[in-house]
C-alpha positions in Angstrom: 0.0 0.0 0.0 0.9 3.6 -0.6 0.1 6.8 0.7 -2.6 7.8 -1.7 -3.7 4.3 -1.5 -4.9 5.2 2.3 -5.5 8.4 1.8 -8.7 7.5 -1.2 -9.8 4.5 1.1 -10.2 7.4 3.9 -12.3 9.0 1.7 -14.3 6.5 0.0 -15.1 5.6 4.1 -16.4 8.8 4.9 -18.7 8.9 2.1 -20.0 5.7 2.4 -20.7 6.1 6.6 -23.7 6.5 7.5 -22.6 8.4 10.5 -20.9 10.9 8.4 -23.3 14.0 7.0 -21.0 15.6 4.9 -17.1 16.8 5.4 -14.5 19.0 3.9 -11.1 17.9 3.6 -8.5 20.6 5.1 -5.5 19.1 4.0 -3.9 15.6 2.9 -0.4 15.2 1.9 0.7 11.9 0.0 4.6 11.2 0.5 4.3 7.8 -1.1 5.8 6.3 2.1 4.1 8.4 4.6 1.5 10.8 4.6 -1.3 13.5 6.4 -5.1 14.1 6.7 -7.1 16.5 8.0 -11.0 17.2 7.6 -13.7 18.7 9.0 -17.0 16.6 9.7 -20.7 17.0 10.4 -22.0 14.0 11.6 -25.5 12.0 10.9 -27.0 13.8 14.1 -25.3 17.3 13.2 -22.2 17.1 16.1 -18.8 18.1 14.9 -15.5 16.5 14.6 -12.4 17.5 13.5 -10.1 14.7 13.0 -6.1 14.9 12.2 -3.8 11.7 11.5 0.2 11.5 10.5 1.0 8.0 9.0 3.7 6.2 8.0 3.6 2.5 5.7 5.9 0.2 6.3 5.3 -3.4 5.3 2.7 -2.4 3.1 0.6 -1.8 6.6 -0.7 1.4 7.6 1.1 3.2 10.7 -0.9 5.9 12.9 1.9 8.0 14.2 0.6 10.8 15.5 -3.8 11.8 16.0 -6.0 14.0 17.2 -9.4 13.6 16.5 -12.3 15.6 18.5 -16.1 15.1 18.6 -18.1 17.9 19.9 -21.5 18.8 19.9 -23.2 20.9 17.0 -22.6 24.2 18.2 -18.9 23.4 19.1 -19.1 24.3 22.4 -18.9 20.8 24.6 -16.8 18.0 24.1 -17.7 14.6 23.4 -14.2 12.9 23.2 -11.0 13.8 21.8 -8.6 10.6 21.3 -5.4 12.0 21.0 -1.5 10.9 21.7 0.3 14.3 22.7 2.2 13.4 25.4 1.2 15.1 28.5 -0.6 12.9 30.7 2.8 10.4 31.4 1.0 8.5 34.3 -1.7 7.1 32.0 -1.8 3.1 31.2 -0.6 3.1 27.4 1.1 6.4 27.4 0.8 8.3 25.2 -2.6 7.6 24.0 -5.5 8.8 26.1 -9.6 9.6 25.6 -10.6 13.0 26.7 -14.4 12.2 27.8 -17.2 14.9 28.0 -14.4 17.3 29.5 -10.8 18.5 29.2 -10.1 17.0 32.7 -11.7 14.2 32.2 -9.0 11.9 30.8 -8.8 8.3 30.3 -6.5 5.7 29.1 -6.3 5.0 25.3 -4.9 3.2 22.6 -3.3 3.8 19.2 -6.4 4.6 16.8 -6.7 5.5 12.8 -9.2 7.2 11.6 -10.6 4.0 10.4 -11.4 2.5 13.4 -12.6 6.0 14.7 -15.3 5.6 12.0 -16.1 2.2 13.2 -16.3 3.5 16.6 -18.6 6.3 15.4 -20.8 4.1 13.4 -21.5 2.1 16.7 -21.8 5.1 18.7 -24.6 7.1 16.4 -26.6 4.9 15.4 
């Protein structure tokens, strides 16, 4: 797989949720090897979410290096979740990757997530 490979099967993936209204792609960059993609969503029950992801393919797998990906409600003003892996919470289980729920202080453990298996997630989630 290449970069533009994962980058069209992101896309093909948010047209074809049904959890996903409509988005707007802010930026993607295709390095062959490695790439970047950002857009901005409105979901099937009109929240927001803004979702980031840095990549890297080796073995002809897809890496998720670094993410940030934030679900809010429609008017943008209260948090759903953000998964993200900056690294400031170093105490967390499976540091760096943590879930922001419902609050900025409100942090939980995570796990290394694309923005595939964010869509999966989101498919479960709004039903």
């Amino acid at each position: 797989m290449e970069a533009y490979q994962y980058l069209a099967s992101i896309k093909s993936r948010l047209i074809a949720s049904h959890a996903i209204a409509a988005f707007t792609v802010i930026e993607e960059l295709d390095l062959s090897d490695r790439g970047y993609f950002r857009a901005r969503v409105t979901l099937s029950n009109n929240d927001f979410l803004e979702m980031a992801e840095y990549f890297t393919i080796t073995d002809n797998a897809v890496i998720t290096t670094r993410y940030r990906y934030q679900w809010m409600n429609f008017d943008r003003d209260s948090l759903r979740k953000r998964w993200d892996n900056v690294p400031h919470f170093p105490n967390l289980p499976n540091f760096p990757h943590h879930i922001h729920v419902e609050s900025e202080d409100n942090v939980i453990s995570g796990y290394v997530i694309s923005i595939q298996e964010l869509l999966d997630i989101l498919e479960q989630e709004i039903s």
